[in-house]
N, CA and C atoms of all chains as a GROMACS GRO file, in nm:
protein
  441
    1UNK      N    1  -2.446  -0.435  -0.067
    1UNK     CA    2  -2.540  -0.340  -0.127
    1UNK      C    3  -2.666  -0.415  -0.172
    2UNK      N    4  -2.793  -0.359  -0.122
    2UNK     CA    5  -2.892  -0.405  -0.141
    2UNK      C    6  -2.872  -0.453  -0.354
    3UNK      N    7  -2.977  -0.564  -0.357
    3UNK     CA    8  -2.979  -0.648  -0.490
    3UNK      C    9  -3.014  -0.546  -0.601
    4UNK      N   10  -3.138  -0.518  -0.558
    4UNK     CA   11  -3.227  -0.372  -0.675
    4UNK      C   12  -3.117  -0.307  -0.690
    5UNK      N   13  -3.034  -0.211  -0.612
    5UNK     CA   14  -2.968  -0.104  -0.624
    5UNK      C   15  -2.858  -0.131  -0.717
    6UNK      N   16  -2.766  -0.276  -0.708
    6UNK     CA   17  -2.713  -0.285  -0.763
    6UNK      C   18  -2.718  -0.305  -0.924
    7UNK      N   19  -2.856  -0.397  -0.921
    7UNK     CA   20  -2.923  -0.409  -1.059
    7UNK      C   21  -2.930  -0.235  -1.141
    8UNK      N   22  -3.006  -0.149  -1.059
    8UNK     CA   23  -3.009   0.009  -1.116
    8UNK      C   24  -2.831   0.047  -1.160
    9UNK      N   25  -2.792   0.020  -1.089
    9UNK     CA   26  -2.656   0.048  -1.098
    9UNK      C   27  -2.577   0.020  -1.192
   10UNK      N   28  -2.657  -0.066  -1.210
   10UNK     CA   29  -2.572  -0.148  -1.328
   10UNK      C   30  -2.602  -0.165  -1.489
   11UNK      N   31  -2.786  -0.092  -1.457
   11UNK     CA   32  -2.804  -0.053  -1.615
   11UNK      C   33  -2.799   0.096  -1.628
   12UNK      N   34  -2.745   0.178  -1.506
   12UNK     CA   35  -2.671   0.331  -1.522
   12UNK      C   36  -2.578   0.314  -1.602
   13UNK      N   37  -2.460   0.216  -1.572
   13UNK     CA   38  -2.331   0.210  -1.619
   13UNK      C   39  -2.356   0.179  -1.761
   14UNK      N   40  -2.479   0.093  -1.769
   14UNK     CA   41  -2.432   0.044  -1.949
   14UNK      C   42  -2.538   0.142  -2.043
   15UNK      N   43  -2.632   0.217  -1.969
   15UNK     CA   44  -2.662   0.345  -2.035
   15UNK      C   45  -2.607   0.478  -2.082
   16UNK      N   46  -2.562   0.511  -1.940
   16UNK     CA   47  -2.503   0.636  -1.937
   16UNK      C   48  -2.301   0.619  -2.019
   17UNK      N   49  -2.290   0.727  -2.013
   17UNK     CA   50  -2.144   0.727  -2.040
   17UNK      C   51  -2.061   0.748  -1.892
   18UNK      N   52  -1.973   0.613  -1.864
   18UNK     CA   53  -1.979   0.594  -1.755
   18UNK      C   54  -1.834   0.698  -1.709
   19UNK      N   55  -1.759   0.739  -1.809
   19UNK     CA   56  -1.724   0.857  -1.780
   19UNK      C   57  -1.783   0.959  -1.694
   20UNK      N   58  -1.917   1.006  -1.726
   20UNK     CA   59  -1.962   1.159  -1.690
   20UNK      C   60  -2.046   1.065  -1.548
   21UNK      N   61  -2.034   0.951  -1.489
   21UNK     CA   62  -2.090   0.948  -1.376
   21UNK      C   63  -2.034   0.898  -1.288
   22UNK      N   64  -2.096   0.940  -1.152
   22UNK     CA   65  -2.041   0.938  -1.010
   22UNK      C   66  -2.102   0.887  -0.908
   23UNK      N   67  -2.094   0.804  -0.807
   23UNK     CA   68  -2.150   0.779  -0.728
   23UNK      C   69  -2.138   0.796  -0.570
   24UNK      N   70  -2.237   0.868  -0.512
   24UNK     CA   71  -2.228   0.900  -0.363
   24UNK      C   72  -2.286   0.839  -0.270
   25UNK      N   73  -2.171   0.825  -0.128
   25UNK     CA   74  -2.262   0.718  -0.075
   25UNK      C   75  -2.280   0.829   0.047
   26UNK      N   76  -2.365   0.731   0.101
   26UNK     CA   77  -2.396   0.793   0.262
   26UNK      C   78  -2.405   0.743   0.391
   27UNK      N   79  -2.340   0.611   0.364
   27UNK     CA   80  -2.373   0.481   0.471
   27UNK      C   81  -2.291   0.552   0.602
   28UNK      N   82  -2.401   0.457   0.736
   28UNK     CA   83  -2.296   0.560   0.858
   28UNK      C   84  -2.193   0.488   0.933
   29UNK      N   85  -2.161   0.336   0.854
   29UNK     CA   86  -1.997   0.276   0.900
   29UNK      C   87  -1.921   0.260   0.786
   30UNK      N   88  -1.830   0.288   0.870
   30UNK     CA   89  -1.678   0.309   0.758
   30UNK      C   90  -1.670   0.178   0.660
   31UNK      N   91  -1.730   0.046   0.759
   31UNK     CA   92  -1.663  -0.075   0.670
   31UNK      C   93  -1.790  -0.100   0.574
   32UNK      N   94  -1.950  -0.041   0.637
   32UNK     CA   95  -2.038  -0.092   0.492
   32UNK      C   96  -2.023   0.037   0.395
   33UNK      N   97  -1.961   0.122   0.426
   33UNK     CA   98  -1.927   0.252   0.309
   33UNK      C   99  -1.846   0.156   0.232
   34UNK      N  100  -1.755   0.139   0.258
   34UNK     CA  101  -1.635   0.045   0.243
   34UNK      C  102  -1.681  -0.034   0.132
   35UNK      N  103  -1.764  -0.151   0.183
   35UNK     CA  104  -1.828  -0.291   0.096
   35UNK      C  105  -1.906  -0.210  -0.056
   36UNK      N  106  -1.996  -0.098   0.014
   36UNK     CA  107  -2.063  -0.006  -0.112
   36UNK      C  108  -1.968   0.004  -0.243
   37UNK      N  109  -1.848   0.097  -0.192
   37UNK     CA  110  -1.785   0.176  -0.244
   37UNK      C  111  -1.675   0.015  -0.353
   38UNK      N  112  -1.646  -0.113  -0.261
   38UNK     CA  113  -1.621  -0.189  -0.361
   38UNK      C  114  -1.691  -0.256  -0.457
   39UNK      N  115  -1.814  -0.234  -0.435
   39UNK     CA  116  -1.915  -0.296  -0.495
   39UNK      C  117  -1.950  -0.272  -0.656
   40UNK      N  118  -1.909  -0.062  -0.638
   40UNK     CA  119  -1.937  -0.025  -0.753
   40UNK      C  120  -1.788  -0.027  -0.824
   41UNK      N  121  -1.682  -0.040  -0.768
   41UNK     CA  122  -1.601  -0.089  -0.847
   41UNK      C  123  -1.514  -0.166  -0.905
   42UNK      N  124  -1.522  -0.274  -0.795
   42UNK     CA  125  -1.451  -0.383  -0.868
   42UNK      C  126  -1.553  -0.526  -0.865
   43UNK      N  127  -1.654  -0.471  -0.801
   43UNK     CA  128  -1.788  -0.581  -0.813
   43UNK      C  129  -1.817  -0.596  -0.687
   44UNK      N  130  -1.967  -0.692  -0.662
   44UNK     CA  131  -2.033  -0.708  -0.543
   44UNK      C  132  -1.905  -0.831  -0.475
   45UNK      N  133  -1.824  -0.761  -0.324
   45UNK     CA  134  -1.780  -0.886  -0.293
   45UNK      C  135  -1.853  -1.018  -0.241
   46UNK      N  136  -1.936  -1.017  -0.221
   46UNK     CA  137  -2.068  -1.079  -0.172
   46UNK      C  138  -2.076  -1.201  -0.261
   47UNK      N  139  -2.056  -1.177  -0.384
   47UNK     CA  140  -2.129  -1.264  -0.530
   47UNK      C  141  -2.212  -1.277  -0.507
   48UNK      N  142  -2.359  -1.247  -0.499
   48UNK     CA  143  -2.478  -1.217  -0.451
   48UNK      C  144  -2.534  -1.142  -0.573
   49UNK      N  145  -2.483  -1.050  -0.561
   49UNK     CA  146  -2.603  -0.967  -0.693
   49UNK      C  147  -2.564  -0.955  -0.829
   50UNK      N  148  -2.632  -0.849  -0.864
   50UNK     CA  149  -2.600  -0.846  -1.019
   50UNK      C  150  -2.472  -0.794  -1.037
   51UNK      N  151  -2.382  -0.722  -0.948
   51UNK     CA  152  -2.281  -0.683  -0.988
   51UNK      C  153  -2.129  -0.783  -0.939
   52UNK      N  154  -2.190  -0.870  -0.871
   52UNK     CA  155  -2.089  -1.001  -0.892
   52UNK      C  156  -2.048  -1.056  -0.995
   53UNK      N  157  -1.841  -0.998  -0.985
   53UNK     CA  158  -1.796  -1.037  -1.086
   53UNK      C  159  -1.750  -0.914  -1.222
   54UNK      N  160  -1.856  -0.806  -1.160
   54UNK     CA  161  -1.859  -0.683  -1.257
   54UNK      C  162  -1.780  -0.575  -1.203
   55UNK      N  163  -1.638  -0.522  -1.244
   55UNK     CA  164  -1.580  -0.446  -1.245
   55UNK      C  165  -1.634  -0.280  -1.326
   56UNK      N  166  -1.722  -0.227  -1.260
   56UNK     CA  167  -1.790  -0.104  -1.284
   56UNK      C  168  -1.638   0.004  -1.277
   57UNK      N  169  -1.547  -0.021  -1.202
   57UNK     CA  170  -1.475   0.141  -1.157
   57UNK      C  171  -1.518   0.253  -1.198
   58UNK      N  172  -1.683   0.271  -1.136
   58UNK     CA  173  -1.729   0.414  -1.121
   58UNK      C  174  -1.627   0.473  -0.988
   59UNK      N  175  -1.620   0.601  -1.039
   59UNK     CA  176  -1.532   0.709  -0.957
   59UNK      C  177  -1.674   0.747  -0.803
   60UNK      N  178  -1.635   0.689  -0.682
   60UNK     CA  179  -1.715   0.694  -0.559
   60UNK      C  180  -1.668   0.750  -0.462
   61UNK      N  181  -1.746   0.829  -0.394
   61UNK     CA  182  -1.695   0.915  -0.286
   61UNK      C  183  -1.815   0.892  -0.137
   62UNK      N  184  -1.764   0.933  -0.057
   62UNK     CA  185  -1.899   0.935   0.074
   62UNK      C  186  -1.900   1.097   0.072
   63UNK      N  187  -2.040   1.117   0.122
   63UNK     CA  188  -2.051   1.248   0.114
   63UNK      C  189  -1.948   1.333   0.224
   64UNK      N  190  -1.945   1.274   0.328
   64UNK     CA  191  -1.850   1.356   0.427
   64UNK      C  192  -1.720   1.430   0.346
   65UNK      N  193  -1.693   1.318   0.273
   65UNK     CA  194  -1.524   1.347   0.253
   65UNK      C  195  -1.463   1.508   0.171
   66UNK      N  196  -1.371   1.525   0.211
   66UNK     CA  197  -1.335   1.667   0.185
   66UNK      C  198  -1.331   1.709   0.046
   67UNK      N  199  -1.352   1.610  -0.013
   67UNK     CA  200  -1.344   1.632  -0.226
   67UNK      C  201  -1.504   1.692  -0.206
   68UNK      N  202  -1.575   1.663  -0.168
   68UNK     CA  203  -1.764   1.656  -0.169
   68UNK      C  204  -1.797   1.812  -0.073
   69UNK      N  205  -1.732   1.800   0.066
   69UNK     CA  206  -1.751   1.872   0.123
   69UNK      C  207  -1.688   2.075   0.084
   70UNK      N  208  -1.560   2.050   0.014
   70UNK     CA  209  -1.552   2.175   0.003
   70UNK      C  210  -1.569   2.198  -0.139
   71UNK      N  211  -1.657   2.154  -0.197
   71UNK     CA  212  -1.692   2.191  -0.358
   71UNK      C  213  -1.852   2.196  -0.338
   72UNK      N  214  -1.942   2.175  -0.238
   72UNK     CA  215  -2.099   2.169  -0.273
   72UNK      C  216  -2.102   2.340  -0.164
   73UNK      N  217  -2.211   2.378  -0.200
   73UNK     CA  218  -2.257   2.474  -0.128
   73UNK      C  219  -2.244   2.456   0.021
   74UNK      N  220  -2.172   2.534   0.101
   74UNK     CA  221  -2.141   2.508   0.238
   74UNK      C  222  -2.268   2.538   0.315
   75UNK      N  223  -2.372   2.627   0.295
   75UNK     CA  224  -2.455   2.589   0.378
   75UNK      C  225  -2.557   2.497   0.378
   76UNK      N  226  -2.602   2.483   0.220
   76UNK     CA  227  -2.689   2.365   0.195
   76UNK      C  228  -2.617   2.236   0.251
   77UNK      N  229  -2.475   2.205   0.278
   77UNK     CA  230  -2.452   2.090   0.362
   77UNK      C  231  -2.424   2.082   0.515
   78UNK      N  232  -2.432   2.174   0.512
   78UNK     CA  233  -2.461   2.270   0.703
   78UNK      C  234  -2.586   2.184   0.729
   79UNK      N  235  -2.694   2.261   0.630
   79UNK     CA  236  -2.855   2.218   0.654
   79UNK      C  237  -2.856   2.074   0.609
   80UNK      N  238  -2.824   1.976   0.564
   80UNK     CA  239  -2.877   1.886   0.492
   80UNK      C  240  -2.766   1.741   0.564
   81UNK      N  241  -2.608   1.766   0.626
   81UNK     CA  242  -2.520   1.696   0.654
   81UNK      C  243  -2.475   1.716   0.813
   82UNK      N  244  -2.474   1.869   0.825
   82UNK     CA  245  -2.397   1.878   0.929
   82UNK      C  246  -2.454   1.827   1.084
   83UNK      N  247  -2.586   1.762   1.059
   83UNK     CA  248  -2.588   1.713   1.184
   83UNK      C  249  -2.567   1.561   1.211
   84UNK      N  250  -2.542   1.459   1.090
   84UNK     CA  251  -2.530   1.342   1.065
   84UNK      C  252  -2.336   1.344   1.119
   85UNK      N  253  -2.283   1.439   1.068
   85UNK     CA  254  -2.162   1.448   1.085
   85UNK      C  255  -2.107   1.450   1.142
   86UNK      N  256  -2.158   1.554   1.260
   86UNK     CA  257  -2.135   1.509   1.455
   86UNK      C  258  -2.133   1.418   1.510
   87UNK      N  259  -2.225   1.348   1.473
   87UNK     CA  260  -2.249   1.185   1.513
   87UNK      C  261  -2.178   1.020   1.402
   88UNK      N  262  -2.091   1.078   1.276
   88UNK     CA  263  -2.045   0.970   1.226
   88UNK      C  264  -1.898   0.982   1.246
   89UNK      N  265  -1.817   0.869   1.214
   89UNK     CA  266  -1.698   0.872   1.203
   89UNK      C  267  -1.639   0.896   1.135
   90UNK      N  268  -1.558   1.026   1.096
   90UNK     CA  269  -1.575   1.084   0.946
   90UNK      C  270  -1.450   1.076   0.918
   91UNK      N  271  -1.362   1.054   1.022
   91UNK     CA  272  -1.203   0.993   0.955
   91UNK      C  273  -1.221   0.874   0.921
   92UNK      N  274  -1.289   0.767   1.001
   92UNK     CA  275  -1.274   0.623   0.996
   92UNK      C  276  -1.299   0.625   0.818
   93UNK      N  277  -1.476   0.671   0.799
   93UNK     CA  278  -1.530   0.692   0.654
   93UNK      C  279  -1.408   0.699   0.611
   94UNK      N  280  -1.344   0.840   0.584
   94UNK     CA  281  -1.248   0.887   0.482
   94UNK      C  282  -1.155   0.789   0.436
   95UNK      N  283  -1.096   0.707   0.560
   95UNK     CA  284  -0.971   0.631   0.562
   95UNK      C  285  -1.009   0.533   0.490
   96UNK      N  286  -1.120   0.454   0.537
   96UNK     CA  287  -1.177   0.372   0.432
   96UNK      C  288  -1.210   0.377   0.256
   97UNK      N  289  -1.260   0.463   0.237
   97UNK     CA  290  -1.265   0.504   0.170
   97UNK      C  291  -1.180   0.507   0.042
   98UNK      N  292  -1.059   0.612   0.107
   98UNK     CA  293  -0.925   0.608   0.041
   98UNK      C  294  -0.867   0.472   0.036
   99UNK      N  295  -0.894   0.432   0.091
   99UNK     CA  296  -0.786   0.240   0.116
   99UNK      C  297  -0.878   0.182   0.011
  100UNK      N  298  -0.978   0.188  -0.017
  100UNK     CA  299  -1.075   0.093  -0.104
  100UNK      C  300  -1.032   0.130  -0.233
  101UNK      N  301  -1.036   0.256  -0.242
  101UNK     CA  302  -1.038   0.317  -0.392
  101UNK      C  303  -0.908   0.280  -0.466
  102UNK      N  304  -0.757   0.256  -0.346
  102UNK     CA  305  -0.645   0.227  -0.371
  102UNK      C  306  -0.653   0.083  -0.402
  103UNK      N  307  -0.673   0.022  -0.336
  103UNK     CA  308  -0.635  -0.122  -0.356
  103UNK      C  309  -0.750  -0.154  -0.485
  104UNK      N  310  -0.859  -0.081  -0.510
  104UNK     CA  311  -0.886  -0.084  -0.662
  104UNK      C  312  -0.874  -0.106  -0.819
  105UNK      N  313  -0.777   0.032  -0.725
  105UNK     CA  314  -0.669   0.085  -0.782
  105UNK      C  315  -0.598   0.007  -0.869
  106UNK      N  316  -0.510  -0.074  -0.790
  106UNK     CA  317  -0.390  -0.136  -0.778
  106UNK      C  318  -0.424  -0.218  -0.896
  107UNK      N  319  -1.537   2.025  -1.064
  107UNK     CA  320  -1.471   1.885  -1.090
  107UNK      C  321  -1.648   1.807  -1.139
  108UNK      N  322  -1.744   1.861  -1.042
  108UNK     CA  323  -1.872   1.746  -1.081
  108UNK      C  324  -1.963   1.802  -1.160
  109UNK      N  325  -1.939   1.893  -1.239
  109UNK     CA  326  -2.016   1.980  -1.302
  109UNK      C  327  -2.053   1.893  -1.402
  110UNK      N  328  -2.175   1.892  -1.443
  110UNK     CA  329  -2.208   1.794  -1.575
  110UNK      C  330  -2.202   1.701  -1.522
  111UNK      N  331  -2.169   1.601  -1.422
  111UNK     CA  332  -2.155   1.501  -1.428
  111UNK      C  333  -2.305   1.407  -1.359
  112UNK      N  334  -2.343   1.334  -1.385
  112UNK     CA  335  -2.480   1.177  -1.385
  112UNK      C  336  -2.450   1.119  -1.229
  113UNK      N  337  -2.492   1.198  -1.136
  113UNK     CA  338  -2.513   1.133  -0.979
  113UNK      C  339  -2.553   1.020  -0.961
  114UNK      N  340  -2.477   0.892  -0.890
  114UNK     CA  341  -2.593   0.790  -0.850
  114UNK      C  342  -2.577   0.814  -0.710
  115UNK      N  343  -2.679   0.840  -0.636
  115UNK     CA  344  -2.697   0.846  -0.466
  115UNK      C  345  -2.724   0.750  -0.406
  116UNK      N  346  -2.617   0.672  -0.273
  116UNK     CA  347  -2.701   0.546  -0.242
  116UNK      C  348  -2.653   0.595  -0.079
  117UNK      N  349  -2.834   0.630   0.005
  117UNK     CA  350  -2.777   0.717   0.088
  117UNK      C  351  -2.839   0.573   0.200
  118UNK      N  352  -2.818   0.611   0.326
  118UNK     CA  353  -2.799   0.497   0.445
  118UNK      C  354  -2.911   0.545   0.501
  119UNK      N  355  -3.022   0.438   0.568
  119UNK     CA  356  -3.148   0.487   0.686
  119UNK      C  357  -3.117   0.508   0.789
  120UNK      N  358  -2.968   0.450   0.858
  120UNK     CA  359  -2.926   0.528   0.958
  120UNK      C  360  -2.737   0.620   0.982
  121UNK      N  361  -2.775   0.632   0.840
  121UNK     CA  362  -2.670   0.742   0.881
  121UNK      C  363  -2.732   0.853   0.771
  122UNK      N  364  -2.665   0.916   0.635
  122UNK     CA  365  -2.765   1.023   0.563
  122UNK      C  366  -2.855   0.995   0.444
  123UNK      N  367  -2.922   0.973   0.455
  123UNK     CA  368  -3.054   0.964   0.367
  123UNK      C  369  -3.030   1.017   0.177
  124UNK      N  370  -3.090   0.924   0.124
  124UNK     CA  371  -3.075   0.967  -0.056
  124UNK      C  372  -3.098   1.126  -0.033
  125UNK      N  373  -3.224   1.180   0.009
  125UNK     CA  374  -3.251   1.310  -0.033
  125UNK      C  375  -3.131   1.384  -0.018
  126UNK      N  376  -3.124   1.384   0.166
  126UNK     CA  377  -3.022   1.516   0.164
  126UNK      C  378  -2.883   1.499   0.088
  127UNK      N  379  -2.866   1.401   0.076
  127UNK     CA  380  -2.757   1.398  -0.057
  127UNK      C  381  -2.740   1.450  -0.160
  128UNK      N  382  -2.843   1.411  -0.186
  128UNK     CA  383  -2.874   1.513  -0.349
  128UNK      C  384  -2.888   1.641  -0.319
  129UNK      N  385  -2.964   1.705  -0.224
  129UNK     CA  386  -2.969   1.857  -0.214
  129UNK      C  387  -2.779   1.890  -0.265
  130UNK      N  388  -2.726   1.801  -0.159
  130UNK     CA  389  -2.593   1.875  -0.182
  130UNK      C  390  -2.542   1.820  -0.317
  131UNK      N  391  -2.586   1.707  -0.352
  131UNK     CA  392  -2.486   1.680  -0.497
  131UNK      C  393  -2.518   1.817  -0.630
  132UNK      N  394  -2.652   1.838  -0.574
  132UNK     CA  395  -2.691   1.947  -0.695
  132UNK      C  396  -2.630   2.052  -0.643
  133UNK      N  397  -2.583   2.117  -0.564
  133UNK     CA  398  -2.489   2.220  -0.567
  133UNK      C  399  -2.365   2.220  -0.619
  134UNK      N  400  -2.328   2.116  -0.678
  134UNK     CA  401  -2.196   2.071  -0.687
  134UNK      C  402  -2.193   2.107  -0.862
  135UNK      N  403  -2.322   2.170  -0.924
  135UNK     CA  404  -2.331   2.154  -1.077
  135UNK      C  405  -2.385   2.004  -1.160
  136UNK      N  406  -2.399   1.878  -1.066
  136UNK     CA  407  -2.422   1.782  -1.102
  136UNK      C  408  -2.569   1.774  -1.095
  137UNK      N  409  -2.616   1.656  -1.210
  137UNK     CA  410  -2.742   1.596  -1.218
  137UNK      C  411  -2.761   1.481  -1.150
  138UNK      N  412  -2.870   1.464  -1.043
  138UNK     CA  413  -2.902   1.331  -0.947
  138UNK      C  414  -2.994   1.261  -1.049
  139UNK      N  415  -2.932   1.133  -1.116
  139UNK     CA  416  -3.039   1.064  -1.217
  139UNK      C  417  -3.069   0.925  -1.087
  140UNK      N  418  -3.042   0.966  -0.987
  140UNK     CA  419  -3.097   0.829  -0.894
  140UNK      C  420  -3.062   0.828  -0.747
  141UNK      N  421  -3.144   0.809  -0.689
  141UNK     CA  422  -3.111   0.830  -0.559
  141UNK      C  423  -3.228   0.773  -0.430
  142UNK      N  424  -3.118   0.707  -0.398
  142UNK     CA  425  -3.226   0.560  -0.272
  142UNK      C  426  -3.169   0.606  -0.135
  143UNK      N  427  -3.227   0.521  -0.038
  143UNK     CA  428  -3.135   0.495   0.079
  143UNK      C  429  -3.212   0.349   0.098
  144UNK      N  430  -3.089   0.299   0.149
  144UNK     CA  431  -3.093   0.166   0.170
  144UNK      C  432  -3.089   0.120   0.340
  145UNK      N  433  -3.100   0.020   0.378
  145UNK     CA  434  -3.027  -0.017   0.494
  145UNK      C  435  -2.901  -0.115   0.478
  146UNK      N  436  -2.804  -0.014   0.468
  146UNK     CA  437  -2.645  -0.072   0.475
  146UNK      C  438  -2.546  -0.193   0.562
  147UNK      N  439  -2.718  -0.236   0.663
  147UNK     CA  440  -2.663  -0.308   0.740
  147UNK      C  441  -2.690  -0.432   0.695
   0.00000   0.00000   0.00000
């Protein structure tokens, strides 16, 4: 994850109440969704940025995935997703996804 | 489930972009307090 982003990211978490926040990604391979999605929670694996080392476990989703998809307005993500969606791998995403958040988890 | 809840958007230049993200995160009842796209590669 780009350096800035993570830096923003990281004075979200110690502003906000990191309860009430969420983070969405949108990357279009499963494994840099993947790297994102560990980034914000158990830290940058990289050790590279500011969040190397920083265990954020913000709650992260990709937009495809079915938690995102059947709770936002179905046509505003018709208009705004559904043509990115045709063209990504939206199990690979998911699977990833779920495997990251688990071994998080763990 | 995202109602009330503090969006961070980190959307991809080649797969979906910060904006259209947010269009949809704000349907969801949530607030977008940030939202980029990066290149993920």
């Amino acid at each position: 994850m780009d350096l800035e982003i993570q830096k923003r990211v990281k004075e979200f978490a110690e502003s906000e109440d990191k309860d009430n926040l969420i983070v969405i990604l949108g990357g279009a391979e499963a494994e840099a969704a993947g790297l994102a999605a560990e980034t914000v929670l158990s830290g940058d694996p990289t050790f590279a940025g500011p969040l190397a080392g920083v265990a954020l476990n913000l709650p992260v989703y990709h937009v495809v995935e079915p938690i995102i998809k059947d709770n936002c307005d179905a046509q505003v993500y018709d208009d705004q997703i559904g043509m990115m969606e045709m063209v990504l791998d939206v199990e690979a995403i998911c699977n990833e996804m779920d495997e990251i958040r688990s071994s998080c988890a763990a | 489930m995202f109602t009330g809840k503090k969006a961070i958007i980190i959307g991809d230049r080649d797969g979906i972009p910060g904006p259209a993200i947010a269009e949809v995160i704000k349907t969801m009842g949530a607030e977008v307090i940030f939202a980029s796209t990066e290149c993920f590669v």
